[in-house]
N, C-alpha and C positions, 0 to 999 in steps of 0.2 A: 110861629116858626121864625118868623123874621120882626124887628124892631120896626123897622125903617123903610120896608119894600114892602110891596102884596107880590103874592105870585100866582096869575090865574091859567089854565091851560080849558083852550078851547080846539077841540081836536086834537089837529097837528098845529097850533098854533098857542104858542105860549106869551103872557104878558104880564114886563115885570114894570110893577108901577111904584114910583119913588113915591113916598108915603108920609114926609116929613111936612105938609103944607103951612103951618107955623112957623117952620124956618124955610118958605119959600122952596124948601127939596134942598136944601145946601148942604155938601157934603160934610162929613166926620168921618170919626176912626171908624164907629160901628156901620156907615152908608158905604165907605170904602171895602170894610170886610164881608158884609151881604151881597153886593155888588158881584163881587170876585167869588164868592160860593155858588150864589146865583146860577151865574153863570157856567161855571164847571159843570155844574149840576145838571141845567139844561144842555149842555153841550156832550154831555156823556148818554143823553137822553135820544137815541136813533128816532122815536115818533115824533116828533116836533120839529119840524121844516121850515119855522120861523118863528121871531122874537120880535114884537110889539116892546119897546122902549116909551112907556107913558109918566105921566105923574099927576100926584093933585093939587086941588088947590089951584088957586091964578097966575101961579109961575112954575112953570116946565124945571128949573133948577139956576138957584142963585150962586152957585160956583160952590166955593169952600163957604164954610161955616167960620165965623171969623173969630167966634169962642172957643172955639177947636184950635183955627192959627195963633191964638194969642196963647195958648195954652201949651202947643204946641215949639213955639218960643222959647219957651222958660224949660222945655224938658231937657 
């Protein structure tokens, strides 16, 4: 379903885990756009009374993606 996140729901508790750990979890256009579905998603969801924000890999999130900014640049 998603590139870049998992999304696991445990009861009323749901957890979306950044899923990029070779890019340290660094954001993109597609990290940006699952991010923002994601969340609608759960937010339109009445059973789920909380949201675990995790990731893998050894870094939680390295910001932007700097191949995305450079590319981003030139658009």
């Amino acid at each position: 379903m998603y590139q870049t996140l998992t999304l696991t729901r445990d009861n009323k508790v749901a957890t979306v885990t950044l899923n990029r750990p070779e890019m340290r979890n660094a954001f993109n256009e597609t990290t940006i756009a699952e991010i923002t579905q994601v969340f609608k998603e759960l937010s339109d969801d009445s059973s789920i009374r909380a949201v675990v924000l995790a990731a893998s890999g050894p870094a939680f999130c390295a910001g932007a993606d700097l191949n995305w900014m450079k590319k981003m640049a030139d658009y």
